[in-house]
C-alpha positions in Angstrom: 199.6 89.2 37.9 196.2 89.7 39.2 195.6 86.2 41.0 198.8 86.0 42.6 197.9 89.0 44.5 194.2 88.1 45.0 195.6 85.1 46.9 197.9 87.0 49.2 195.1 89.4 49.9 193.2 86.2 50.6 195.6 84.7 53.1 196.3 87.8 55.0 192.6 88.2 55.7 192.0 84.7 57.3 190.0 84.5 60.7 191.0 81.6 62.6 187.9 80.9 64.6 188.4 78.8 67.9 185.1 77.2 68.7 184.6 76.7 72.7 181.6 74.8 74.4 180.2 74.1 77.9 177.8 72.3 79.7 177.5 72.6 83.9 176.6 68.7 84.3 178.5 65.6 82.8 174.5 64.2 82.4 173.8 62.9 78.4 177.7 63.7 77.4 177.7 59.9 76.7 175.7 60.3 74.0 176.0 59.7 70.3 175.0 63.3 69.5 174.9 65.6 72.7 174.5 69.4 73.6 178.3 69.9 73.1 178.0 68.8 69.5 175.2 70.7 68.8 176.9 74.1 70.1 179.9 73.2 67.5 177.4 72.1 65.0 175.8 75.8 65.5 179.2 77.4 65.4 180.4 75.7 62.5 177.3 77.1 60.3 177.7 80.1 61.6 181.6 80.8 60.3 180.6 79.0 57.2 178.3 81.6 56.7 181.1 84.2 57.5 183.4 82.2 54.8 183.6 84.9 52.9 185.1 87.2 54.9 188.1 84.8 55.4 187.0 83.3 58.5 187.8 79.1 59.0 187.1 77.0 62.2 190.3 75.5 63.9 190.5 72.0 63.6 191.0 71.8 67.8 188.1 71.5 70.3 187.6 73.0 73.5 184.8 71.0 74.8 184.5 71.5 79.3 181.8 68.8 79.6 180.2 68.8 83.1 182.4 72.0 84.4 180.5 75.3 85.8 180.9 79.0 84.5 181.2 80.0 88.1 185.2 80.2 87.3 187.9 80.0 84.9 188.9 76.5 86.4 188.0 74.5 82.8 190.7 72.5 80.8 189.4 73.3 77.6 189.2 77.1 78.7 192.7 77.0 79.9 193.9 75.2 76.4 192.0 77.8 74.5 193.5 81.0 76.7 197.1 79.3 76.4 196.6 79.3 72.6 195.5 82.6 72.4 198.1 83.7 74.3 200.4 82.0 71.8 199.0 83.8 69.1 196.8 80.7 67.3 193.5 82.2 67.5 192.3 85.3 65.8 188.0 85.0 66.8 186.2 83.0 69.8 183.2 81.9 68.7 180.2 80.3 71.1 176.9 79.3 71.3 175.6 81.7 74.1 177.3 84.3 76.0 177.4 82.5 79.2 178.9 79.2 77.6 182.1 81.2 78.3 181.4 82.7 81.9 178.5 83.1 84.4 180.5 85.3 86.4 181.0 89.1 85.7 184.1 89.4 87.1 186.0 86.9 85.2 184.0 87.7 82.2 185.5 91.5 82.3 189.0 89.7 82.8 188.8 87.3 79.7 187.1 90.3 77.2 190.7 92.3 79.0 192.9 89.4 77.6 191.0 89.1 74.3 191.6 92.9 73.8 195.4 92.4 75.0 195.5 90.0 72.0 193.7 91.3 69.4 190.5 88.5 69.6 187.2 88.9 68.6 184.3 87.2 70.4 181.2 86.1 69.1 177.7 84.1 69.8 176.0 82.7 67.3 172.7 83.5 68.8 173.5 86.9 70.7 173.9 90.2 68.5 176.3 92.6 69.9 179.8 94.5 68.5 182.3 94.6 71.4 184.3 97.0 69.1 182.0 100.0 70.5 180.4 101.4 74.0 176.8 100.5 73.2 178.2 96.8 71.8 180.0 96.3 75.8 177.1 97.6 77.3 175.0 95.1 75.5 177.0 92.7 76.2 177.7 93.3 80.0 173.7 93.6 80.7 173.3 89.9 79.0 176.2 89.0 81.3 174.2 90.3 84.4 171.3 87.8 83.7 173.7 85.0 83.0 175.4 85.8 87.0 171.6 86.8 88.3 170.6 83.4 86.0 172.9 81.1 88.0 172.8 82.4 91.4 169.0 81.6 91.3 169.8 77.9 90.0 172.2 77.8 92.8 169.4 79.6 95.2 166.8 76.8 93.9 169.0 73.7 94.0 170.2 74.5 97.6 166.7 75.3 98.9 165.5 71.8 97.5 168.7 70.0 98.5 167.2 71.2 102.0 163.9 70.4 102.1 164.9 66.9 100.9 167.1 66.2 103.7 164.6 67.4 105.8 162.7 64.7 105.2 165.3 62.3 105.4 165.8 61.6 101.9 169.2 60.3 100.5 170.7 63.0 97.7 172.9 60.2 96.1 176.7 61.0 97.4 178.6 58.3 98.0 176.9 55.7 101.0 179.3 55.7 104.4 180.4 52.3 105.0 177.8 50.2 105.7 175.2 51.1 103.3 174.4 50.7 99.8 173.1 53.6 97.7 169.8 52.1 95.5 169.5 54.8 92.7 166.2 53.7 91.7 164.7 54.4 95.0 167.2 56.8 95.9 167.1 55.7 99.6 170.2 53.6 101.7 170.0 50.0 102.0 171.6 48.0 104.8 174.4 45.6 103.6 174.6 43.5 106.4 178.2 42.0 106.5 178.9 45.8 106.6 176.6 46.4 109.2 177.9 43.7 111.2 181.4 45.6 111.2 180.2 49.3 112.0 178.0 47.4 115.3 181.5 45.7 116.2 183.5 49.5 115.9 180.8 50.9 118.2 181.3 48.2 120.5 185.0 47.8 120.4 185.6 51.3 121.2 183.4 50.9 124.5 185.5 47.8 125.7 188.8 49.7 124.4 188.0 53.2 124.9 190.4 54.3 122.0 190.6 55.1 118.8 193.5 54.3 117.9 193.3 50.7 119.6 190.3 50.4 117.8 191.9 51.6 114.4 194.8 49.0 114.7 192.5 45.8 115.5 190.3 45.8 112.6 193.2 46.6 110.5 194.8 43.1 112.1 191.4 41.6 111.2 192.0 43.1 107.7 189.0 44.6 107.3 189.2 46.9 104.5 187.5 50.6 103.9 184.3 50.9 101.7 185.4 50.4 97.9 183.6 52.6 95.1 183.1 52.8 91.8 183.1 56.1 89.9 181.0 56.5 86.9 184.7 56.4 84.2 185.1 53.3 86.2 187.7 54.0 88.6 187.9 52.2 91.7 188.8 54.9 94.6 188.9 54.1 98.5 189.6 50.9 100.1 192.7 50.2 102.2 193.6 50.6 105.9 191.7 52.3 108.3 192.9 55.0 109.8 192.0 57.1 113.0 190.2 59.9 111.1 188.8 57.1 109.1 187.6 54.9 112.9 186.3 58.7 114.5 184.2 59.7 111.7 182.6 56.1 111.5 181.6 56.3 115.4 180.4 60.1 114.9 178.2 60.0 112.1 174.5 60.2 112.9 173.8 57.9 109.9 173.6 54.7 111.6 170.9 55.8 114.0 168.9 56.5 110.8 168.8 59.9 110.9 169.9 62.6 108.5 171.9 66.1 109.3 171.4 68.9 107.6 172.7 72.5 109.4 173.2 71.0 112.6 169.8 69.3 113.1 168.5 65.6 112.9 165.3 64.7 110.9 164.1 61.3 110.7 165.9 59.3 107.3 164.1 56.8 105.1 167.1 54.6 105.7 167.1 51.5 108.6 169.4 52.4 111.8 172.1 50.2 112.1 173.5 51.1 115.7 170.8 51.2 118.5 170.4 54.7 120.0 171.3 53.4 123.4 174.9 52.1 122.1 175.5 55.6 119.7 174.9 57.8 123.1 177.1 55.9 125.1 180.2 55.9 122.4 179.5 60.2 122.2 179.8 60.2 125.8 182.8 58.5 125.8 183.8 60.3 122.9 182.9 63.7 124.4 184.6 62.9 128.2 188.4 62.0 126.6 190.9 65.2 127.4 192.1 64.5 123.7 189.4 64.3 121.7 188.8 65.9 118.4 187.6 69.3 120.0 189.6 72.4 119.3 193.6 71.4 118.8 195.4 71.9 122.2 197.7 74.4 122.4 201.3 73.7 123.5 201.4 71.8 127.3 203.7 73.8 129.4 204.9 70.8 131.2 206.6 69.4 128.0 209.7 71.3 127.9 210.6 69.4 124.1 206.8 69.5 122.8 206.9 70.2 118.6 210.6 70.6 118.6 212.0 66.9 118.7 211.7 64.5 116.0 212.3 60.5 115.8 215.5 59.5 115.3 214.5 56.0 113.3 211.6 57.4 110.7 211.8 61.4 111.1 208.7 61.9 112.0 207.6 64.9 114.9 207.4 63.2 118.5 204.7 63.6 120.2 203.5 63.6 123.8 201.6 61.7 126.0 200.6 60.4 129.9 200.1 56.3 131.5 198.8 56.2 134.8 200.2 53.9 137.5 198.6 51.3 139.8 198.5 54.0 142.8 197.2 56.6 139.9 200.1 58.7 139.6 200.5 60.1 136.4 203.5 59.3 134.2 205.0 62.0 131.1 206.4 60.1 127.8 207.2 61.5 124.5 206.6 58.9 121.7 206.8 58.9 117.7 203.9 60.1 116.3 204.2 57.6 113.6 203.6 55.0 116.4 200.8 56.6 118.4 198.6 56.6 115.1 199.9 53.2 113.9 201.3 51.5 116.9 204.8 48.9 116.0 204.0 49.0 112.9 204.6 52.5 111.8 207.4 52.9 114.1 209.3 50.4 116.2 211.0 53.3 118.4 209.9 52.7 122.5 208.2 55.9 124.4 210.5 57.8 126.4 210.2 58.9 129.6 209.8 62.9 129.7 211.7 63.2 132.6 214.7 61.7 132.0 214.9 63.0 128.1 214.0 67.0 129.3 217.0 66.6 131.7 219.3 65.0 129.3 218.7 67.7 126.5 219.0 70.9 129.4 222.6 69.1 130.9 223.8 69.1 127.2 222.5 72.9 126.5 224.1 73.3 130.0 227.7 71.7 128.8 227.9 73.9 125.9 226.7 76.8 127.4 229.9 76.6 129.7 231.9 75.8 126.5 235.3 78.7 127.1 235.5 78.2 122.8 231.6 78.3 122.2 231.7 81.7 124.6 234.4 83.1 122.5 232.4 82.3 119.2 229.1 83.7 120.6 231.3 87.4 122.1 232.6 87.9 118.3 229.4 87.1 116.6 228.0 89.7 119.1 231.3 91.7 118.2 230.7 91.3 114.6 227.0 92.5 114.6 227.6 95.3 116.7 230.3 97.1 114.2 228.1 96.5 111.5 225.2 97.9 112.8 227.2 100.8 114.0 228.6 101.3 110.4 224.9 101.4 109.2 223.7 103.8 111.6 226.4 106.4 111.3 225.8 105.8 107.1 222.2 106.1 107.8 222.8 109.4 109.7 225.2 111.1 107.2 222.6 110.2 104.5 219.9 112.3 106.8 222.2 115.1 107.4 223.1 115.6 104.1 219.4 115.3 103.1 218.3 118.3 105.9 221.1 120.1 104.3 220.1 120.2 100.9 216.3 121.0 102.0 217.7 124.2 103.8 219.6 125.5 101.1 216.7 124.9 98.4 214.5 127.1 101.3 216.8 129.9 101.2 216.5 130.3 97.5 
């Protein structure tokens, strides 16, 4: 009779131990036996040694490799809270405190939600006992140096990110078109056939003087956007060029071989691939258009239909915009956006003249306006709306009377 009962005992007093671990950067996950390993490894001794006490390590792993404790935004964490939730996980165990959370704020939230659920939290290498005052206090101080630890990392990394650009150094983010990052000497190279194309932008947009002409003749040429390769593998970027795309390539300080950093210039240890001569002249031309990427317009007064017509053949917002004739008199349109960006291609639907098309739309408002049935329909509505706001009010006003009423007699008693 005994060992039947022993068992039950047994079974009712199982820990089921979720076992979490972190590292901030994705650098060494690669290998055969990394620091995410060795924080399971650690945990895994350290609930055999609690074995006898019922607890077991889940067979699931919530490993965030190369994801910060700054925030809760981890695919591992969110798997382990979601199985908490669901009432799967009895204890949390971790390497080190902040393997869970650097931040103070969301720590105090999570310890909330493992209280809500009946979880216990442990580190293998930290001693504390969240069940009592002097356990949480414990706790919350080594969660202070884990925030203070991180905010000096970040304080560090940004100060030497600085100084670096300062003197012109390349950090490794992704080359803009025309260069090629060399992570050995962690400097830009030229590629020339590259080069050759960011010269012909800058001088294309001279003899053009748009963007958007610009934009829609290399894409004829079928020159394609810089390609790159992630470390997984992936191949992202490539395709057409668009505006944004064209604007950014004939804004960026880059090709003059220089680098920005907080709104300065410093000499890079990159080549220049643009002359300084041919960069000034494209920002002047740049910086004298009326539409340029400066602070958004707001709406032009003399566009009676500006943001509330849309095309007709692909549903996209019309837009406006002014030609100027051989005597320089200046003529309104309104054209598919779809079309300014991406000229017949994106939309075959012709410009039309803002004159005619404001005083086609007001004769029409101007016909039903004068509508005998439309009148009628409008009086009732008005009709309608009245009586029913009358209906509220007087309700509204018996409810206030009655109210004042009832105050009076409870002040007389």
């Amino acid at each position: 009779m005994s060992g039947p009962a022993n068992t039950e005992a047994d079974a009712t007093t199982k820990v089921r131990c979720a076992i979490y671990t972190r590292k901030s950067t994705s650098e060494g996950l690669d290998m055969d036996f990394n620091t995410l390993d060795a924080q399971r490894e650690a945990a895994e001794y350290y609930i055999r040694a609690m074995q006898g006490e019922g607890w077991e390590a889940l067979p699931n792993r919530y490993d965030d490799g190369g994801f910060t404790g700054a925030n809760t935004e981890r695919p591992a964490l969110q798997r382990l809270l979601a199985d908490i939730e669901a009432g799967a996980v009895d204890c949390i165990v971790v390497y080190k405190v902040d393997r869970l959370s650097r931040s103070l704020m969301d720590f105090a939230n999570l310890l909330a939600l493992f209280d809500k659920q009946q979880v216990t939290f442990v580190s293998t290498t930290q001693n504390f006992n969240t069940t009592n005052s002097m356990g949480r206090l414990t706790l919350n101080i080594l969660l202070s140096f884990a925030q203070f630890e991180r905010e000096m990392i970040a304080e560090r990394t940004r100060d030497k990110m600085g100084a670096a650009r300062k003197r012109g150094k390349w950090l490794g983010s992704r080359p803009c078109y025309g260069y090629h990052g060399d992570r050995e000497k962690k400097r830009l190279v030229v590629l020339e056939e590259e080069a050759e194309r960011v010269r012909a932008i800058f001088g294309l947009y001279l003899r053009l003087g748009s963007v958007n002409a610009v934009t829609q003749r290399i894409n004829d040429l079928g020159w394609a956007k810089k390609l790159y390769r992630t470390k997984a593998g992936r191949e992202i970027g490539g395709g057409d060029w668009r505006d944004k795309d064209v604007h950014l390539v004939l804004r960026n300080p880059t090709y003059l071989g220089k680098v920005a950093f907080k709104g300065e210039l410093y000499e890079g240890e990159h080549a220049a691939i643009v002359s300084e001569t041919l960069f000034d002249r494209v920002q002047m031309t740049l910086s004298s258009k009326a539409c340029g990427r400066g602070k958004r317009r707001g709406r032009n007064p003399d566009y009676l239909l500006q943001g509330i017509t849309y095309c007709g053949l692909c549903d996209q917002r019309i837009t406006t915009t002014t030609g100027r004739g051989r005597n320089k008199e200046v003529y309104r349109y309104y054209v598919c956006s779809k079309r300014g960006r991406k000229g017949h291609k994106g939309c075959s639907h012709p410009r039309l003249a803002a004159e005619e098309l404001e005083q086609l739309v007001v004769d029409r408002v101007k016909a039903r306006c004068t509508d005998p049935q439309l009148r009628e329909e409008i009086v009732a509505r008005m009709e309608t709306g009245r009586t029913e706001a009358s209906e509220a009010i007087e309700k509204e006003r018996a409810a206030v009377v009655a109210a004042e009423a009832g105050l009076h007699a409870e002040g007389r008693r």
